[in-house]
Structures are given as structure tokens and as C-alpha cells.
N, C-alpha and C positions, 0 to 999 in steps of 0.2 A: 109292322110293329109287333104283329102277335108271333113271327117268328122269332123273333126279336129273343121278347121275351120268354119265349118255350128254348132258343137256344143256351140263355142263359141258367135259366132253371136247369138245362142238362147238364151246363159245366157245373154247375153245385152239384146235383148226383152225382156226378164224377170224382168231382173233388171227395164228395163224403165217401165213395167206394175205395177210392185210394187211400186217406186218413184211416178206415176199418185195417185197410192191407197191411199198415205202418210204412206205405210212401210219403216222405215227410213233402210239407206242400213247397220249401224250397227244391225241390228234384225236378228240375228240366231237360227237355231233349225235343232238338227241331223236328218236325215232324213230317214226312212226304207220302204221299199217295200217287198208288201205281194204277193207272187205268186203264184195263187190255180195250183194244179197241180192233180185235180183231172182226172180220165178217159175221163170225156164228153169235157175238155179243150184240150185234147190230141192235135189235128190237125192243132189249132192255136199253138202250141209249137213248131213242130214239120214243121210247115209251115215257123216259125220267125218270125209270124205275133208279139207274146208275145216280140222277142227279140228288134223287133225296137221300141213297147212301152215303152221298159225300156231306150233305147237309146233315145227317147224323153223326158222322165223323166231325164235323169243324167243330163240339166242343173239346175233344179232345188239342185242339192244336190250342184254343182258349185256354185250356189248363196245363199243360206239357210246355207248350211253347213258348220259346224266350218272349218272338215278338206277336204271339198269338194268333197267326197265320199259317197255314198249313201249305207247303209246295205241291204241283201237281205237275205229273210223267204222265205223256200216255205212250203205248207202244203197242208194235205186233211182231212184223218180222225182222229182223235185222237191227243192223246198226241205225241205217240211215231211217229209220221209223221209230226211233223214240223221240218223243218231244219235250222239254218244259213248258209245258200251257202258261203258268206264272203262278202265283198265287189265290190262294182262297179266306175269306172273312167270312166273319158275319153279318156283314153289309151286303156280301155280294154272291154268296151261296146258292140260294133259288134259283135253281133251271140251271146250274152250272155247268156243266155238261152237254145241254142241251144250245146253251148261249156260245161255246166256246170250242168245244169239242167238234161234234157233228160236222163232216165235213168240211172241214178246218185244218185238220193234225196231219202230219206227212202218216203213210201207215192206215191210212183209215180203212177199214174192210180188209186189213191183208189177214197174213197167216199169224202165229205166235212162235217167240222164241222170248226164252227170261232173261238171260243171262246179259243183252246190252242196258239197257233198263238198270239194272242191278250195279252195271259201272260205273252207268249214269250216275246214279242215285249216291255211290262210293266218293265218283270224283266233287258230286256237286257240293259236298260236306267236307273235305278235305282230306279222308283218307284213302285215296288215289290220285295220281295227280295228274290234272285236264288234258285236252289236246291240246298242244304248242300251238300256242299265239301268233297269228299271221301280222306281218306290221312291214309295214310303207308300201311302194307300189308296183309298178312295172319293174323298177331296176332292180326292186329288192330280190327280185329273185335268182339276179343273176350277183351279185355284191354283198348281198344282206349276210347277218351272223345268222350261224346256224339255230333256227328256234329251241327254245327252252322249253317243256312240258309248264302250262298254270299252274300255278297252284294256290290253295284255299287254305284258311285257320281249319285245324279239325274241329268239327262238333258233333258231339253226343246225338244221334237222333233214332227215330223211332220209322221204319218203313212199311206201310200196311197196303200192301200189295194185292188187287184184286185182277183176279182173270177167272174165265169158264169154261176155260179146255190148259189139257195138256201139252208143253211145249214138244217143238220138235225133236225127235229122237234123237237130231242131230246136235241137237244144243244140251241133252242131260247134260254129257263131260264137262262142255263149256261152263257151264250154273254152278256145278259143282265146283269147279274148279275156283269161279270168283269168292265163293262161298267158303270155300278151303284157305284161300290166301288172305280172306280178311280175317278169318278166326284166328292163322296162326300170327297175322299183324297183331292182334288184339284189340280191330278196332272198336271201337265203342257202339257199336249198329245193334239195334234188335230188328229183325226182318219178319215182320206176321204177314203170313200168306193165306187169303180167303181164295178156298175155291168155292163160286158160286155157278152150280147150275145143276137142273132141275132133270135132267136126263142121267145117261149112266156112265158119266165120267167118274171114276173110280179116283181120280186123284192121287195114285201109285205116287208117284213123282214128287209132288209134295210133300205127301206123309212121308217117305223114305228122307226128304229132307230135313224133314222137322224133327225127324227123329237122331239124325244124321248129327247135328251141329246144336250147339249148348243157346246160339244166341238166334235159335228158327222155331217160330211155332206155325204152324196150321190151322185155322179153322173151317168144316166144309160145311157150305150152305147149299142148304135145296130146294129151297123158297125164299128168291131173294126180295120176292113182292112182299113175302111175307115178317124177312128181315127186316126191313125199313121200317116196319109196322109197330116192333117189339116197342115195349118202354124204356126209360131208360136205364132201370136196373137189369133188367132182362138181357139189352143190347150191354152191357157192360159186364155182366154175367158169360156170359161168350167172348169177348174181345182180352178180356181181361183175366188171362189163364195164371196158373202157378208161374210157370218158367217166366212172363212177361216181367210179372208182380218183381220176382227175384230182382230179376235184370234191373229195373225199376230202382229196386231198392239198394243194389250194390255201388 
């Protein structure tokens, strides 16, 4: 009950940081979170540190989000390592990560790349369209029409993407690339990338991103223990930069 009610009390700070910004409170956008699950993040998963970050996060999907639920990615290397875990409330937040996650997710301990993730995340909202639809059975494969690519209603949403290393050298081009063809689609995404960790990950890669593209912000954390910690003006003080607010407000 008392997270309960401390979650709600956030989405009212929220609300009032936005209302100061001039986001009017009709402005919605689905909302997802990225959660690297590669090896080196092990300790913060596995400690909860990751799960009370997301339980800081869900009141944002309470106030952004149409149906006030927040989607959850986790990923490392590859394709075949990003997941949809499902969604997150605030009925069901506490230990999230910890209940769901942990040794659960295809990808669990591997390496990092951003860019499948980021497709994911494109196609799941409708501005990319899915992999083609597998349908009927044995014979379909030799008889069947040729699949179609899925596809989704677009929606407006908000991506807040967390990892603690930088991707593979081999996937910059790739990341850029996804990032390059959504912007010049126009789709409606804003992408915030936290880098979280405490050693001397430089974060090149992201800042060059953020700086790179109209609809990417960056934020680096270096005490993610001590992240979680902040209040809720504090944590909305950092999340909530100029370029978001725009984006937000256009």
C-alpha cells in the first residue's frame, strides 16, 4: 500500500513538472523501457538496484501513457536476444526485474548491441513494420501465399533506454542507421538513453548520438544506487531535459 501510494504522489510531481514545462496534461505517448541485460550489468539486476529504477520509472507511464502501463525490452547481443518481458503497473513493479528478468530473457549475460532493440521498439509501435506472420502448417510451406510483413496502428511513444557499456563497434553504423531512417520517416519516437555505470565508460557513442539527431537525448549516471535514491523532483530534473520537454510539447 505504501508503495502505492508514494507511486502516486510521483505521478502528481510529474504531472506538476510537466504543467511548469507548458505540457498540456491531454499529451500522450506509449511509453517502453530498454533493459541491457548484458554480463557486466549482472550485479546491479541481481542486487534490484535495475528493479527500483523501473519502479521510479512507472509513474511516468501513469502520466504519458494512454493505458498507463509501461512496455519492457530486454536485450544484449543480437537479434535473437531482445525480448518483450510484457508490461509493467503499479500493482506489479516491486522486484520487477528481479521476478521476471533474471535468468528468464533469451540474451541473459551475453554481450551488447543497440540497434535490434531499437527495431524492436520501432516495429512494436507501428513505425516499422513486424516480421511476416508465419500461418498454417506443414503444407504451408510448400502451398502457402507468400507472407506479408505485420503491421501495427502508429503511436506516439517515449523510449528510455538503459545500458552500462558501450555497444559493439560493429553495430555503431547499424544504430545509426535505424536512427537515421526513423528521423527522416518523421516518426514520432523520442529515444532517452541513460548511460548507467560507475567505472570509466565514456559514453562516446551516445553523446555523439544525442547530439547527432533532433529526437535523442542522453543522460550519464554514475551512481545508479544513488539514482534510484533521488526524489522526485530531482529524478525529473534529470529525465526531463529541454529537447524532451520540446518534443513533449510539439
Amino acid at each position: 500500500m505504501t508503495l502505492q501510494l508514494n507511486l502516486k504522489k510521483s505521478a502528481e510531481t510529474l504531472r506538476l513538472s510537466l504543467d511548469k514545462a507548458g505540457v498540456a496534461s491531454d499529451i500522450k505517448a506509449e511509453l517502453i523501457f530498454d533493459m541491457d541485460v548484458s554480463g557486466s550489468f549482472e550485479h546491479e539486476h541481481e542486487e534490484g538496484t535495475t528493479s527500483r529504477l523501473i519502479s521510479r520509472l512507472v509513474p511516468y507511464g501513469m502520466v504519458l501513457d494512454p493505458d498507463g502501463k509501461m512496455d519492457v525490452f530486454t536485450f544484449s547481443n543480437g537479434k535473437d536476444h531482445v525480448h518483450h518481458v510484457g508490461t509493467v503497473t503499479p500493482d506489479d513493479c516491486e522486484d520487477y526485474i528481479v521476478r521476471n528478468v533474471i535468468d528468464r530473457v533469451p540474451g541473459w549475460k551475453g554481450g551488447t548491441t543497440y540497434s535490434h532493440v531499437l527495431e524492436r521498439n520501432l516495429q512494436h509501435f507501428g513505425w516499422l513494420p513486424g516480421a511476416p506472420q508465419s500461418e498454417g502448417g506443414f503444407f504451408s510451406r510448400f502451398f502457402a501465399r507468400p507472407k506479408q510483413p505485420s503491421s501495427r496502428v502508429k503511436q506516439r511513444c517515449v523510449v528510455i533506454f538503459v545500458t552500462d557499456g558501450e555497444n559493439d563497434l560493429l553495430d555503431h553504423e547499424r544504430t545509426i542507421q535505424v536512427l537515421e531512417e526513423s528521423e527522416k520517416r518523421g516518426d514520432q519516437v523520442y529515444f532517452l538513453f541513460m548511460g548507467a555505470c560507475e567505472h570509466d565508460v565514456d559514453f562516446a557513442f551516445l553523446r555523439m548520438i544525442a547530439k547527432r539527431f533532433k529526437n535523442t537525448g542522453v543522460v550519464i549516471v554514475r551512481d545508479l544506487d544513488g539514482f534510484v535514491e533521488l526524489s522526485d523532483e530531482e529524478l525529473n530534473a534529470q529525465l526531463l531535459g529541454p529537447e524532451m520537454l520540446d518534443w513533449l510539447r510539439s
